[in-house]
SERO-4910 file (N, C-alpha, C, O; in steps of 0.05 Angstrom, whole numbers):
BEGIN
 pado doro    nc1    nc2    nc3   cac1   cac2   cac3    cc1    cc2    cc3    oc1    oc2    oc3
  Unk    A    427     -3    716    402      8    704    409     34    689    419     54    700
  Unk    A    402     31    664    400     60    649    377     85    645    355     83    635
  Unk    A    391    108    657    373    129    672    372    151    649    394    163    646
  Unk    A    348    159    629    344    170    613    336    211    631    317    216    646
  Unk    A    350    222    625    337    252    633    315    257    619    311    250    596
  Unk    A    298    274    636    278    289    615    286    297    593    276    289    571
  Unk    A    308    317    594    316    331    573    323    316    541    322    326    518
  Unk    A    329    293    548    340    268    534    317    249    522    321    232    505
  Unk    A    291    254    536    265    240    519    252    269    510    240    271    489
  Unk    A    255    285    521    246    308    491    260    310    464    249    310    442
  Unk    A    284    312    469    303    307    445    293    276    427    284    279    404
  Unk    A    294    262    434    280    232    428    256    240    412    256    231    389
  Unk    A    237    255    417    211    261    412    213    278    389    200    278    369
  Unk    A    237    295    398    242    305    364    257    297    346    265    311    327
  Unk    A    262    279    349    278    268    325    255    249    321    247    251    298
  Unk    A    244    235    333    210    213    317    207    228    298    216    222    275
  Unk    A    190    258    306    168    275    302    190    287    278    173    294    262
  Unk    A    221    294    264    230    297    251    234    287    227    240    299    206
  Unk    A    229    267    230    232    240    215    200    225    209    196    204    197
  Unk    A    192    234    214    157    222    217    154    195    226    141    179    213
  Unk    A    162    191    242    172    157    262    142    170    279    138    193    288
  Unk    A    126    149    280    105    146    299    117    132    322    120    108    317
  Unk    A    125    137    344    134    128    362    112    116    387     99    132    401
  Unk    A    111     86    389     96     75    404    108     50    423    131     40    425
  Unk    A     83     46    436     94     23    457     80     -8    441     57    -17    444
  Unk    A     99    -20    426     83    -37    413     67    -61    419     79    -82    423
  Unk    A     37    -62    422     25    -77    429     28   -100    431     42   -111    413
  Unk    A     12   -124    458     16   -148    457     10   -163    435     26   -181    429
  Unk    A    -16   -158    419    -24   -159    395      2   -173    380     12   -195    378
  Unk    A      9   -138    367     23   -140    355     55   -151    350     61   -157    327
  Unk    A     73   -154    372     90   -164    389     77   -196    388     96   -210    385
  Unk    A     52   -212    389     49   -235    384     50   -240    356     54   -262    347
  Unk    A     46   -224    343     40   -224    304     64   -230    295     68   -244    275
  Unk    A     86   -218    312    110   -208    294    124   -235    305    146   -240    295
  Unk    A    115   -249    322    133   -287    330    113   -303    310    127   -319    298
  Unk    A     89   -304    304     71   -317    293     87   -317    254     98   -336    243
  Unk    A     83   -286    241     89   -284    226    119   -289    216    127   -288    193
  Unk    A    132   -294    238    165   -303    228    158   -326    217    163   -332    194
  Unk    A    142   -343    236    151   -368    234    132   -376    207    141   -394    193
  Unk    A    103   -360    199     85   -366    173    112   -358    147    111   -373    127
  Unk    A    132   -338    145    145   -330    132    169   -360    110    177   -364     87
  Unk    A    170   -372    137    182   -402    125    171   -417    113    184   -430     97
  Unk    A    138   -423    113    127   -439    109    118   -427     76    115   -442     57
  Unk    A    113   -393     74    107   -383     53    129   -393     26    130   -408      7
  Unk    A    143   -374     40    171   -381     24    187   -400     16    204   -398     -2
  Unk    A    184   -418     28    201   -440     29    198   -452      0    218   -459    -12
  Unk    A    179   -454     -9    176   -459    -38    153   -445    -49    129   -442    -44
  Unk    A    178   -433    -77    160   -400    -79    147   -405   -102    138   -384   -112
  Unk    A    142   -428   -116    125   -440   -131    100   -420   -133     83   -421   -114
  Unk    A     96   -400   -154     71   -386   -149     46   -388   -151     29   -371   -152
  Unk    A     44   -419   -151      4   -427   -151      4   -433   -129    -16   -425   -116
  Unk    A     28   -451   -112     25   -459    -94     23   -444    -56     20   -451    -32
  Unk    A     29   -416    -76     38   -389    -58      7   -374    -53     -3   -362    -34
  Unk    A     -2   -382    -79    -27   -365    -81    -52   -381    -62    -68   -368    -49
  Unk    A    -52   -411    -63    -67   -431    -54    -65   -424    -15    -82   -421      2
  Unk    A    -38   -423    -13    -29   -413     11    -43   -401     22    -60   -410     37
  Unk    A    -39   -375     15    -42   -348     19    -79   -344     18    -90   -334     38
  Unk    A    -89   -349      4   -121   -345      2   -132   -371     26   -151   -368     41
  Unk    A   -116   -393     26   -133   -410     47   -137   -395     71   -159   -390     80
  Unk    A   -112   -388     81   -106   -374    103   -129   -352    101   -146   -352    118
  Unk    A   -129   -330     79   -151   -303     80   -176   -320     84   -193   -310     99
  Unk    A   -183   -343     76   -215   -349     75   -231   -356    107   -254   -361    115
  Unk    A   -201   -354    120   -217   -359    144   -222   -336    158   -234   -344    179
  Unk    A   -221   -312    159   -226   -285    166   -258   -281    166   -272   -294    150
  Unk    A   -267   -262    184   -298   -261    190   -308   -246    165   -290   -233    153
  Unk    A   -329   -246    158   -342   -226    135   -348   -195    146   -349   -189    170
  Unk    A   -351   -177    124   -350   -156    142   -384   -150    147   -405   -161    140
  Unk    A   -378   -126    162   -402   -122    181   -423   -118    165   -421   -125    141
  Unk    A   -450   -106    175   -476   -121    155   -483    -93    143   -502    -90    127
  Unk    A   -465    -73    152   -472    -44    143   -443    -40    111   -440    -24     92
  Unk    A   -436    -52    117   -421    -52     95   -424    -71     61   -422    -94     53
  Unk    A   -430    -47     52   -442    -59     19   -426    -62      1   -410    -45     -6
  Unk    A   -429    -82     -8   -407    -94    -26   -415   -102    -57   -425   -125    -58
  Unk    A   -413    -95    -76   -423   -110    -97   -386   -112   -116   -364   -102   -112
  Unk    A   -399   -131   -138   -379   -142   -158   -387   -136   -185   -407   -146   -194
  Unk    A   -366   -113   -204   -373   -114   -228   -344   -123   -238   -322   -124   -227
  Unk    A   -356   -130   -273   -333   -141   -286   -323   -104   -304   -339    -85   -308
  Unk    A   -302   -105   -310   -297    -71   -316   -269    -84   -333   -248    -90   -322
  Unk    A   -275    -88   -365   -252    -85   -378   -238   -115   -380   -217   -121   -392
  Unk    A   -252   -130   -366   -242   -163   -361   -240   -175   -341   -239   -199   -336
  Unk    A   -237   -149   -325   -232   -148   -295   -245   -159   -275   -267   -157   -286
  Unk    A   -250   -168   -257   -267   -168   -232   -254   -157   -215   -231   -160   -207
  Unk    A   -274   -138   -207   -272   -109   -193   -294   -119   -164   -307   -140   -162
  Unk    A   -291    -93   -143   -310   -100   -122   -309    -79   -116   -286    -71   -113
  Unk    A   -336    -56   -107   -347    -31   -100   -345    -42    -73   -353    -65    -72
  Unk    A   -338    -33    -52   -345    -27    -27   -347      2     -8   -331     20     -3
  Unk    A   -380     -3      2   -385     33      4   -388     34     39   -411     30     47
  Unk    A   -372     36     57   -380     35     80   -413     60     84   -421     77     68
  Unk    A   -422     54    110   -447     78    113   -430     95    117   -409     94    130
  Unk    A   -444    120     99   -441    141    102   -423    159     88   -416    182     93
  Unk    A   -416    141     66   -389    147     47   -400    161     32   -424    157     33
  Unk    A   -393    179     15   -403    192     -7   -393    181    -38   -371    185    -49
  Unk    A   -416    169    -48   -416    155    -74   -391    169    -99   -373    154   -106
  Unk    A   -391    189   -107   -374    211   -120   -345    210   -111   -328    213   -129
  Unk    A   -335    204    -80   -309    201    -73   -301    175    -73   -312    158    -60
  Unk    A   -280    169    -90   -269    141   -101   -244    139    -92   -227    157    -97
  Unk    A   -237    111    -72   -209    111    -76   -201     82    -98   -216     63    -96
  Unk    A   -184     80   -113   -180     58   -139   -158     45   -118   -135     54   -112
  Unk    A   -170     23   -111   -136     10    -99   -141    -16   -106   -161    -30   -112
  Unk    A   -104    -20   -103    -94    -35   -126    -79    -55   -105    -65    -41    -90
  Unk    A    -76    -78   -100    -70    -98    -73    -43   -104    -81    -34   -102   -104
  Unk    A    -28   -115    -55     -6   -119    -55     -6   -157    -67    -21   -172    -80
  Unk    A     15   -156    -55     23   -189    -58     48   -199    -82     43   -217    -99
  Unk    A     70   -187    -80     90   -190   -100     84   -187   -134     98   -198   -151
  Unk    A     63   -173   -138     52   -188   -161     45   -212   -178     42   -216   -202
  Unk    A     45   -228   -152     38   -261   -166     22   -273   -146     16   -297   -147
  Unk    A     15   -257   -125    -13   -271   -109    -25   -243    -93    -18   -220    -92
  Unk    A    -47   -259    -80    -59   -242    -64    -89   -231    -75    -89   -231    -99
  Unk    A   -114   -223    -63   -127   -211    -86   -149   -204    -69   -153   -215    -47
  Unk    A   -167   -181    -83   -185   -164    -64   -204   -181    -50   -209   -176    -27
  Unk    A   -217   -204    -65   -240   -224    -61   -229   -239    -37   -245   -253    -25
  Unk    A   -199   -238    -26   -190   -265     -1   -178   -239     20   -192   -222     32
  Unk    A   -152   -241     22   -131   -226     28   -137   -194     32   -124   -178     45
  Unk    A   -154   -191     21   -153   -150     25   -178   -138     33   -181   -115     40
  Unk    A   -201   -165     32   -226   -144     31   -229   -137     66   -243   -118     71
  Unk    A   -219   -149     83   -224   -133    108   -209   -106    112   -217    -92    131
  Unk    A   -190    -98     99   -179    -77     97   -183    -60     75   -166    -42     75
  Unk    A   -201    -59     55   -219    -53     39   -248    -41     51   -262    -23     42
  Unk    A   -252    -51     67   -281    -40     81   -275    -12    101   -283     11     98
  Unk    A   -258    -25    123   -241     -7    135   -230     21    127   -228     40    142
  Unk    A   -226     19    105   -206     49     93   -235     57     81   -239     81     76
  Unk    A   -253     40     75   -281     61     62   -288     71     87   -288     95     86
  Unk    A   -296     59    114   -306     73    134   -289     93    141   -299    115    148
  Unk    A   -263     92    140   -246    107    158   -248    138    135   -258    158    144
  Unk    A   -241    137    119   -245    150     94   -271    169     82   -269    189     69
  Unk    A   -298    152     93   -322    160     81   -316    168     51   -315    190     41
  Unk    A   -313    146     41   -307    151     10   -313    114     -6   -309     93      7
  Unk    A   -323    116    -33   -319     91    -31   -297     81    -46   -284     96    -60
  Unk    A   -292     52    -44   -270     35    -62   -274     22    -73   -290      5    -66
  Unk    A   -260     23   -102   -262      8   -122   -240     -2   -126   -222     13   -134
  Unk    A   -236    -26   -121   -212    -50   -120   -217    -62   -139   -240    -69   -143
  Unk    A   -194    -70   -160   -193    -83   -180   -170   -110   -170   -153   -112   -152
  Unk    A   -179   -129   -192   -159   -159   -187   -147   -154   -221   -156   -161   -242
  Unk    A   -122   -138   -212   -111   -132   -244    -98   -168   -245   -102   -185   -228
  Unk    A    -83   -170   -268    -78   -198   -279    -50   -201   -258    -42   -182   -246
  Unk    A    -41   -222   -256    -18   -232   -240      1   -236   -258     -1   -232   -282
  Unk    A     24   -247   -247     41   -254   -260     58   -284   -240     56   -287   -215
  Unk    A     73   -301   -258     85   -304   -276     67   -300   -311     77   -289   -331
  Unk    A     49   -309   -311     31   -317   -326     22   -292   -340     17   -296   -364
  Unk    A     18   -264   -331     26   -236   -347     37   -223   -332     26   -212   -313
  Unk    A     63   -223   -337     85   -203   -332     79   -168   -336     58   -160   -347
  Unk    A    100   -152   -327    101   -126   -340     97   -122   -350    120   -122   -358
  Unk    A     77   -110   -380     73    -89   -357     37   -100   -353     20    -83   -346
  Unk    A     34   -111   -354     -4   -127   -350    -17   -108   -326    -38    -97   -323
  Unk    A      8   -109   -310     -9    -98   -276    -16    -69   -284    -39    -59   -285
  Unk    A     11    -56   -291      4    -22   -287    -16    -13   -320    -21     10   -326
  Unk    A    -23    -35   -334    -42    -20   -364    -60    -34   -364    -72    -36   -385
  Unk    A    -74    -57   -332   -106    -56   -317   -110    -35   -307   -130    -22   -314
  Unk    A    -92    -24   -290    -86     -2   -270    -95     22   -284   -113     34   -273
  Unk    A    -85     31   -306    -86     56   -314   -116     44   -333   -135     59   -336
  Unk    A   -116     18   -343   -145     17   -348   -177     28   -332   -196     40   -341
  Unk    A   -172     16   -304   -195     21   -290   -198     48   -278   -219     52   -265
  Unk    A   -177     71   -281   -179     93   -271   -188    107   -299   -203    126   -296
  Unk    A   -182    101   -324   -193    113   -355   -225    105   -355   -241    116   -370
  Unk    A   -232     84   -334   -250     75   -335   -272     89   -321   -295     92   -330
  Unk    A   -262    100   -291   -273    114   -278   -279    141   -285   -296    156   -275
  Unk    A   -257    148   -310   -264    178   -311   -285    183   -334   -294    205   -337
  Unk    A   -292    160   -351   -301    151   -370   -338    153   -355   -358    166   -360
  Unk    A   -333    142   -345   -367    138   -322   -374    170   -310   -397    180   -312
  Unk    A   -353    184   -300   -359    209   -313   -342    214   -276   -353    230   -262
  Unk    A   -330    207   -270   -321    211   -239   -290    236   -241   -269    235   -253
  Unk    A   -298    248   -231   -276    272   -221   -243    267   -219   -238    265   -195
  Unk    A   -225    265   -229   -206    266   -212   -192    277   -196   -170    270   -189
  Unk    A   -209    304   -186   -200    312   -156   -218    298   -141   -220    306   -117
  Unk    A   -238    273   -150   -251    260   -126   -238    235   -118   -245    218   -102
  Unk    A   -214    235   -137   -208    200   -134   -180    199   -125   -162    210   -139
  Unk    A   -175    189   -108   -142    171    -97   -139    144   -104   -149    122   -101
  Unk    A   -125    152   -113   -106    116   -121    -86    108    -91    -70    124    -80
  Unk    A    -92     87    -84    -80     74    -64    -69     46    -67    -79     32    -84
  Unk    A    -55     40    -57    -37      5    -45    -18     -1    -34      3     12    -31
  Unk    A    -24    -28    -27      9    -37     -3     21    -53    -21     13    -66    -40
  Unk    A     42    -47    -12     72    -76    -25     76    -62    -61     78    -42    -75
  Unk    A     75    -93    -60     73    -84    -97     54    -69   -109     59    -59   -130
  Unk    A     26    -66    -93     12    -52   -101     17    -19    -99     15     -1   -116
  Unk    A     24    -19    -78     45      5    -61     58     21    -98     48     37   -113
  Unk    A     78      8    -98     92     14   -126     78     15   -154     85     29   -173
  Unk    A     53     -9   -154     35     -6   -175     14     27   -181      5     38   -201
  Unk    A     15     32   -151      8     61   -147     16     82   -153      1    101   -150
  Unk    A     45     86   -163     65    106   -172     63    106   -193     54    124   -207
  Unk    A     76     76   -203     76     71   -231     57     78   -248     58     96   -265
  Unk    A     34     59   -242     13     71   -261      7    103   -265     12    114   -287
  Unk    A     -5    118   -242     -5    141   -240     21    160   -256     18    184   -262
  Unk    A     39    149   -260     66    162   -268     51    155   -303     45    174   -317
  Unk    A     48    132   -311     36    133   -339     18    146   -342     19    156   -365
  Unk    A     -7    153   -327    -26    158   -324    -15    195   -337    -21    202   -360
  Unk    A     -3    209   -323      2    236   -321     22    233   -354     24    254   -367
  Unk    A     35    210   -363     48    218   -381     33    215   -402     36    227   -423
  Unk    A     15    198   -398    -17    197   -424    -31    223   -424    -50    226   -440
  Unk    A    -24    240   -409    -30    268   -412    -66    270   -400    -84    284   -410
  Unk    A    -69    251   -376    -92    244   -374    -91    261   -343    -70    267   -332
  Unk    A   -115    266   -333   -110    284   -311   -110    270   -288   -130    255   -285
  Unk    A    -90    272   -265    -82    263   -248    -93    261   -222    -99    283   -212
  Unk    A    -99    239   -208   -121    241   -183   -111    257   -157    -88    264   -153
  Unk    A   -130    260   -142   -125    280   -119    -96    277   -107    -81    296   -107
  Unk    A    -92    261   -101    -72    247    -89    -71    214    -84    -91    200    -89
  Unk    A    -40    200    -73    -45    178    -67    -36    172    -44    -29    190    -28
  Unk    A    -34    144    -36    -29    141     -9    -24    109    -11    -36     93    -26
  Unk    A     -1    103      8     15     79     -3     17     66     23     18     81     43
  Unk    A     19     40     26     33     26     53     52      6     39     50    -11     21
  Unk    A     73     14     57    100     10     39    107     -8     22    113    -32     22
  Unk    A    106      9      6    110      9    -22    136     -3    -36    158      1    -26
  Unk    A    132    -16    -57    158    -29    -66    158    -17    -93    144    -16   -113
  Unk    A    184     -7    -84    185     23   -110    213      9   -127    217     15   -150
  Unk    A    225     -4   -115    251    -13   -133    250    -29   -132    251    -39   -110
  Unk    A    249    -50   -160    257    -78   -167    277    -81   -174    277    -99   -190
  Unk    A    305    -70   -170    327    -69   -175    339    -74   -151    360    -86   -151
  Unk    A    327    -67   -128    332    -84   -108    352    -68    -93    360    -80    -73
  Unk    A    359    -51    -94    383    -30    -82    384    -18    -64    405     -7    -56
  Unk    A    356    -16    -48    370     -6    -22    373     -6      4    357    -21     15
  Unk    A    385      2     17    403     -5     45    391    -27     63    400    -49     71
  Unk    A    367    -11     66    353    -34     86    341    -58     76    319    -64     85
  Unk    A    354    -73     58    349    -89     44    367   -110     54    362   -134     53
  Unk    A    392    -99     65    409   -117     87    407   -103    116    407   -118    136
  Unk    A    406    -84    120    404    -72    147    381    -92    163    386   -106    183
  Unk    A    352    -91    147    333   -107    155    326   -132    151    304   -141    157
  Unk    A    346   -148    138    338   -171    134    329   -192    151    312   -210    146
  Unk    A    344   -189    176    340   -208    197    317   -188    212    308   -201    232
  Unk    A    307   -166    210    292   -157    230    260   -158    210    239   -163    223
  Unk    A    259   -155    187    234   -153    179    221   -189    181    234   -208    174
  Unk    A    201   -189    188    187   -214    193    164   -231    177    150   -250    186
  Unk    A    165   -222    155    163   -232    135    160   -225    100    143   -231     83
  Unk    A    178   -213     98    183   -212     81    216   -219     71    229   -200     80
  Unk    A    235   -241     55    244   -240     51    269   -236     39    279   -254     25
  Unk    A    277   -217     41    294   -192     34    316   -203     12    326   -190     -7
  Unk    A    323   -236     21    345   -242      0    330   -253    -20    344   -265    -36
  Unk    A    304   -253    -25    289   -263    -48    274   -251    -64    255   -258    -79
  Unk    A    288   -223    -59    268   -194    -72    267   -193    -97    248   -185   -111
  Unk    A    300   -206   -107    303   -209   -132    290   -223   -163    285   -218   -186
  Unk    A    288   -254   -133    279   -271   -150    244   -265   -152    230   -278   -168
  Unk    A    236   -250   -138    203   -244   -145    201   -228   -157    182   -229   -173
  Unk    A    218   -202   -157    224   -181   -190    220   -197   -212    200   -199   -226
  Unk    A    246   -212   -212    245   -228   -246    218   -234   -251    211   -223   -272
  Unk    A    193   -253   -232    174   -260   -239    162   -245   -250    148   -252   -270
  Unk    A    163   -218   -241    138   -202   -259    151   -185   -273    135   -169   -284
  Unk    A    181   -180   -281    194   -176   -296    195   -182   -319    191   -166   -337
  Unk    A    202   -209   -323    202   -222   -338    227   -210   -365    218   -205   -387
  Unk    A    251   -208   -360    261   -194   -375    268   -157   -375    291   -150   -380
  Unk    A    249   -138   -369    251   -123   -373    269   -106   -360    282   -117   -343
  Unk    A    275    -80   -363    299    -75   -343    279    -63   -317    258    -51   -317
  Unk    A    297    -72   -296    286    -70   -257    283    -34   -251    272    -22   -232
  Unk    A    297    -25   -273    295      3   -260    275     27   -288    280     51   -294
  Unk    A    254      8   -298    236     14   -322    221     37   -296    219     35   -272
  Unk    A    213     55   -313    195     73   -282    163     60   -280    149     64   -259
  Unk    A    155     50   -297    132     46   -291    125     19   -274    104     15   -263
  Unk    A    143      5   -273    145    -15   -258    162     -7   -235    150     -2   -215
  Unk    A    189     -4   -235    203     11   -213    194     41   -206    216     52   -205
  Unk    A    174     60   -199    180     81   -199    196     99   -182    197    124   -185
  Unk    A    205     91   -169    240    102   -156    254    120   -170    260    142   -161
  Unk    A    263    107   -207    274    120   -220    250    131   -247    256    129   -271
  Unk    A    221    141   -236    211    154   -252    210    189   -253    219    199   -232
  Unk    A    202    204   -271    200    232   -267    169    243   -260    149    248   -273
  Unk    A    177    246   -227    159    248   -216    145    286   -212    132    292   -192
  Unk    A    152    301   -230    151    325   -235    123    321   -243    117    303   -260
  Unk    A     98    342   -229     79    342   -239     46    312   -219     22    307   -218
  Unk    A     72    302   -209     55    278   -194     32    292   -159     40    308   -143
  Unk    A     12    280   -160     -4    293   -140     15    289   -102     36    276    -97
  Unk    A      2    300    -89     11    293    -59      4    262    -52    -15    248    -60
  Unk    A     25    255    -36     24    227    -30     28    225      3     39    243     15
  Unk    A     19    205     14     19    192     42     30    171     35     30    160     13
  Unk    A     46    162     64     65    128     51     65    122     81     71    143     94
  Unk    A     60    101     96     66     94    114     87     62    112     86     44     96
  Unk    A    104     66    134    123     45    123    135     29    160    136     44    180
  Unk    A    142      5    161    153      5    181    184      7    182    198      2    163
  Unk    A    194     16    209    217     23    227    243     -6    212    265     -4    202
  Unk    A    225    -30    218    229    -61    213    235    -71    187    245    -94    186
  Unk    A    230    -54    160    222    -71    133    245    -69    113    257    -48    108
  Unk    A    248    -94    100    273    -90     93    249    -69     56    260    -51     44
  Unk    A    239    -72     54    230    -49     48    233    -22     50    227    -10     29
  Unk    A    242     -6     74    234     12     91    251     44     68    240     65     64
  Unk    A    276     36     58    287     55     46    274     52     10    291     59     -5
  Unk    A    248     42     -4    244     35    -13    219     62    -22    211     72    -43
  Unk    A    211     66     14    195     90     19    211    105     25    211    125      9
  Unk    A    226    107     41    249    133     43    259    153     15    257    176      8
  Unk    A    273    126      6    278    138    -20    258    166    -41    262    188    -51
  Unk    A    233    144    -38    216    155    -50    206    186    -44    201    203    -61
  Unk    A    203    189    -13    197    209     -4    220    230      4    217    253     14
  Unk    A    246    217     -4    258    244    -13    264    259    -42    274    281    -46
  Unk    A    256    241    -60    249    252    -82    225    271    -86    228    291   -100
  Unk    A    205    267    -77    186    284    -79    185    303    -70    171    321    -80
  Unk    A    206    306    -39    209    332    -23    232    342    -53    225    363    -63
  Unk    A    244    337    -59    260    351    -74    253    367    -96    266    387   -104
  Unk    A    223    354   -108    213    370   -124    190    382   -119    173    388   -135
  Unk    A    191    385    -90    167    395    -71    140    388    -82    122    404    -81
  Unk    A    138    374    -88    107    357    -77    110    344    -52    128    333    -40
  Unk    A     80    351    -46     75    349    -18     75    325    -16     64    312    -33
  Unk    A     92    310      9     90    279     18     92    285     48    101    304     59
  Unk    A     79    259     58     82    254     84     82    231     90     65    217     80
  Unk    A    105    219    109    115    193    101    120    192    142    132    205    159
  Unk    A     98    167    140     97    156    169    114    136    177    106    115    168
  Unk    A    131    132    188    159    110    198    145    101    229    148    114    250
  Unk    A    129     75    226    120     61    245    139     48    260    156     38    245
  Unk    A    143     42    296    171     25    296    154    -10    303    137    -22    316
  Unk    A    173    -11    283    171    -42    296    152    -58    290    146    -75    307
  Unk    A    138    -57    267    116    -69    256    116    -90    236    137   -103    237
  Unk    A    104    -94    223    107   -124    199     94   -106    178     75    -89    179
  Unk    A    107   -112    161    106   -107    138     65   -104    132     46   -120    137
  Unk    A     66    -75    117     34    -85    120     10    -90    135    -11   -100    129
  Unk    A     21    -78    161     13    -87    183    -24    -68    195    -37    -65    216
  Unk    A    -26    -59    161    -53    -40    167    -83    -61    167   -106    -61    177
  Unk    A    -62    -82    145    -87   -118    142    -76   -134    166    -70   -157    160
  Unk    A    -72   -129    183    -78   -138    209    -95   -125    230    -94   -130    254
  Unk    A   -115   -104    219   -125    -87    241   -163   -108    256   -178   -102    275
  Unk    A   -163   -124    241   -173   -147    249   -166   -145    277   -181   -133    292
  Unk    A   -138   -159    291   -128   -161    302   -104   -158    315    -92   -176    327
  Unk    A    -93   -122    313    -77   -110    330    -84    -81    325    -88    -74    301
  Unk    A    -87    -64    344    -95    -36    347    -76    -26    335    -89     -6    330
  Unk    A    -50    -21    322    -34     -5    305    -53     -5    276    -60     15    263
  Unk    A    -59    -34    270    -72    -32    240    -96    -18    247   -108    -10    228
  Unk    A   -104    -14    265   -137      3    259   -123     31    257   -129     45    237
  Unk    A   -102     41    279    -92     69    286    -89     80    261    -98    101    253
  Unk    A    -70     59    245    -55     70    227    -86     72    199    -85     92    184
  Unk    A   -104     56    197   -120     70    172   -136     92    187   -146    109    172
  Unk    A   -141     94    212   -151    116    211   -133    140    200   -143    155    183
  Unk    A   -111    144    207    -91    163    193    -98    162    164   -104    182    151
  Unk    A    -97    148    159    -96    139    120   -125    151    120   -125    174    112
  Unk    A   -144    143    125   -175    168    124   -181    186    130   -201    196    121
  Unk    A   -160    202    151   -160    229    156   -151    244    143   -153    268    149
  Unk    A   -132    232    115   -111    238    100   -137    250     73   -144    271     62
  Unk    A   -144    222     72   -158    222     42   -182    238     46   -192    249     27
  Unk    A   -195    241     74   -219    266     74   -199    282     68   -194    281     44
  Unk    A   -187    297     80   -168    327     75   -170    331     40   -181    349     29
  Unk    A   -155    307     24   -159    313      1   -185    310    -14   -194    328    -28
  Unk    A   -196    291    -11   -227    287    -23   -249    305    -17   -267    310    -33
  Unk    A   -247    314      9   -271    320     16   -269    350     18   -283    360     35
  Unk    A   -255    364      2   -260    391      2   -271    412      9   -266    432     22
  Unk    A   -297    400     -9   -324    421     -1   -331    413     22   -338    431     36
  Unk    A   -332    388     34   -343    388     58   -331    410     81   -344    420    100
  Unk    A   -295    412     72   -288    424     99   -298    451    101   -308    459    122
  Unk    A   -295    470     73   -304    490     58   -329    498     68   -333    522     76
  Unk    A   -349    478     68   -374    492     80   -381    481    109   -403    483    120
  Unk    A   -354    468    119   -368    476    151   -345    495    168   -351    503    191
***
């Protein structure tokens, strides 16, 4: 039997708390997700055919409960777009978060796959969201995603909305669609939102780093040796380390404070690392959460495992701090 000293789990505790590792006891929940999701990972992948990925993927979202009866939802079209307002009670109409959904950029979309975690970050948040279904790809490649992206935020400021009231947010590719754009956004000389906030984020389509083999066998569904071949898709040619599509290698001088939560597990994981030591370098404020042992994304599972609820409440305690200013101000 191996006998840990006190002295030896404080040390432990500082090196988490060093590193911003949320250190937990990982739920049964979740611990059942992560055998469940290996084995959905084969069936996804196995042929990456992208209609047949997308058909997948939304059957599966359509069986999820609707959300609760206090949560308001409407659908506008914005620029070509179909968009979806969701205002949990009690949100304040004026605070906007613009988020932009994951899914490799060739599936996934706010109407199947995101809207229970869409409602969620409005309650947790008291702010509302405006989710857009920018265009996909193979079918529009690069740059289609990030010039909807920077469309619907020209859009919002256009309607007359603040951008110290608005965060841009997303996971996966959206995650990176979140840099990117915003990185054009600031080079259009257009003024930059409060901050953003990412769940891990796929910042390099070049595919480079570490834990990209470190985690291959440990991340549970995402396939780490096929990162490449879903770049090309929405690539399409261009080069993998372009910043507005890659923003890894963009110039992030001038970019707002960011939150990134990422797991321990993802062959992802230095994808956020990376990123958040660039920003400490040019001191913008980041704070970058290292979950152990989770699935990729694992904030659209809060349906069903208490890490995904834990972790957006973090993500809303984040975005009041920035959004909600005056509120803190006058109490």
């Amino acid at each position: 039997m191996v006998v840990i000293h006190p002295s030896e789990i404080v040390l432990l505790r500082l090196l988490f708390i060093s590193e911003g590792r949320i250190p937990h006891t990982m739920s049964l929940q979740a611990t059942a997700f992560n055998i469940v999701l290996r084995s959905l990972k084969k069936r996804m992948f196995g042929n990456t055919h992208h209609l047949k990925l997308r058909k997948f993927v939304d059957a599966a979202a359509s069986r999820a409960p609707n959300p609760p009866e206090n949560i308001d939802i409407k659908e506008e079209t914005v620029n070509g777009m179909s968009c979806l307002w969701i205002k949990a009670l009690g949100s304040e109409p004026e605070k906007i978060i613009l988020y932009l959904h994951g899914g490799g950029y060739i599936f996934c979309s706010i109407h199947t796959t995101h809207k229970d975690m869409l409602w969620r970050l409005s309650a947790a948040s008291k702010c509302r969201v405006f989710a857009i279904d920018y265009r996909l790809a193979p079918e529009n490649p690069y740059p289609a995603a990030v010039d909807d992206a920077v469309s619907a935020y020209q859009w919002l400021l256009d309607q007359g909305y603040k951008p110290e009231n608005i965060a841009v947010a997303g996971d996966s590719a959206g995650g990176g669609l979140t840099y990117g754009s915003v990185l054009k956004i600031k080079d259009m000389g257009l003024p930059v939102p409060a901050c953003t906030v990412t769940m891990s984020p796929w910042t390099d389509l070049a595919v480079t780093g570490e834990s990209i083999i470190t985690n291959l066998k440990r991340d549970v569904l995402i396939p780490g040796d096929g990162l490449t071949e879903g770049a090309d898709y929405y690539l399409n040619g261009a080069d993998p380390r372009t910043p507005y599509a890659s923003p890894l290698y963009g110039d992030h001088s001038g970019m707002p404070p960011t939150l990134i939560q990422v797991s321990s597990d993802e062959v992802l994981l230095d994808d956020s690392r990376r990123l958040a030591a660039l920003y400490k370098s040019l001191d913008i404020p980041v704070e970058i959460e290292v979950w152990e042992g989770l699935p990729h994304v694992w904030q659209s599972l809060a349906l069903m495992i208490p890490e995904g609820k834990a972790a957006i409440k973090k993500i809303g305690e984040y975005l009041r701090k920035h959004l909600h200013v005056d509120d803190r101000l006058a109490g």
